[in-house]
C-alpha positions as CSV (number, residue, x, y, z in Angstrom):
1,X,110.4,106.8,96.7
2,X,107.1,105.2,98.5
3,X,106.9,105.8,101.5
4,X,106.6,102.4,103.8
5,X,108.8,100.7,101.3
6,X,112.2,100.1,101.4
7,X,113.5,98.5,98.2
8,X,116.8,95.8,97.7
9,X,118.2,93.2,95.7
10,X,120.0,90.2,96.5
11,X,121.4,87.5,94.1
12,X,119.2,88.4,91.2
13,X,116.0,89.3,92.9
14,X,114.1,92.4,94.3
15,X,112.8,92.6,97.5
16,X,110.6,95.4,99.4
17,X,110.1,95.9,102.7
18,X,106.8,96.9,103.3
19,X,106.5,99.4,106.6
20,X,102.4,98.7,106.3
21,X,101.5,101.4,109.6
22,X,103.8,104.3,108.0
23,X,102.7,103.5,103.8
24,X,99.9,103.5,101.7
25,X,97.8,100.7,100.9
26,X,99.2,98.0,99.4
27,X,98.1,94.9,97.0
28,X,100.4,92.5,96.0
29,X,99.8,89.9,93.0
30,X,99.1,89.7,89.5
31,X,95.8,91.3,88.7
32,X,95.2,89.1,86.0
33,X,95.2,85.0,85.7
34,X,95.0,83.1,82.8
35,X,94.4,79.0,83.0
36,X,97.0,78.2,80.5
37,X,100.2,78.3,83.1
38,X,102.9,78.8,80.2
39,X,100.5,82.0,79.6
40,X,103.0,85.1,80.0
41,X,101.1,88.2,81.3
42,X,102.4,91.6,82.1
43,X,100.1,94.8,83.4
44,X,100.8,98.1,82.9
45,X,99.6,101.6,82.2
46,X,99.7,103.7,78.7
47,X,100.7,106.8,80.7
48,X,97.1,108.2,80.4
49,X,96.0,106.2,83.5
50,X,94.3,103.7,81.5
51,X,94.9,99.6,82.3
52,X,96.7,97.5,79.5
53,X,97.2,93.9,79.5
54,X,100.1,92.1,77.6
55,X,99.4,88.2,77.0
56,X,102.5,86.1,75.5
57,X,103.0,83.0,74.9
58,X,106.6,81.7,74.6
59,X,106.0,78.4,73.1
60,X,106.3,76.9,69.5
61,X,102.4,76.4,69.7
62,X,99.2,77.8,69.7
63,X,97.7,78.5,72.8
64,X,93.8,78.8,74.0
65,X,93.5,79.8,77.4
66,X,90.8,81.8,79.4
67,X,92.0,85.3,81.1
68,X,90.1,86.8,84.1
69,X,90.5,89.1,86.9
70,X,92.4,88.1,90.2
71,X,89.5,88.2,92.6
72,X,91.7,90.1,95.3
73,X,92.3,92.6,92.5
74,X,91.3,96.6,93.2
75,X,92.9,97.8,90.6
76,X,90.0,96.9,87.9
77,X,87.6,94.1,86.8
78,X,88.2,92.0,83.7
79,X,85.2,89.8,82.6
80,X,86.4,86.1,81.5
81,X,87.8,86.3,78.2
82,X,88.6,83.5,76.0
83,X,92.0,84.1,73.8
84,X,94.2,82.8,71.2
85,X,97.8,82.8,70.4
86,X,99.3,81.6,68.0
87,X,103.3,80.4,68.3
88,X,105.3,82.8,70.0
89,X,103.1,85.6,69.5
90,X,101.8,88.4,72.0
91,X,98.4,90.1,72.1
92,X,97.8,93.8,74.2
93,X,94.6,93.9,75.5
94,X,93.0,97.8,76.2
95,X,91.5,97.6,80.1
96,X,88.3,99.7,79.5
């Protein structure tokens, strides 16, 4: 439990009520973008604190794409990184 946040779902989604005078701060985004749109990316932390960044790419080919740091993002800074991917594949970057 947060508190500020009540959390729901409805028809297959998740929704949170944020109370923003009773709660924390709160951002609300993906920290990362990548210019390849079909780009999957997912954020997350090894359980030691430290940022890791999960790139996928779902489609039969190989993908270059460009990743960088949401500019809204407090959470940390990524420098512009160029990547590869090949078919179907999935890369986990380390956050220093």
């Amino acid at each position: 439990n947060i508190p500020g946040v009540t959390p729901t779902t409805h028809a297959d989604a998740a929704y949170a009520a944020l109370d923003l005078e009773a709660g924390p701060e709160f951002w609300v985004g993906n920290p990362v973008l990548a210019d390849d749109p079909n780009v999957r990316i997912a954020v997350f932390t090894d359980g030691n604190g430290n940022f890791c960044i999960e790139v996928h790419t779902p489609t039969g080919e190989a993908v270059e794409t460009t990743l960088r740091s949401n500019p809204g993002c407090p959470l940390f800074t990524l420098r512009p990184a160029a990547i590869r991917l090949e078919p179907r594949s999935s890369l986990v970057i380390n956050v220093p």
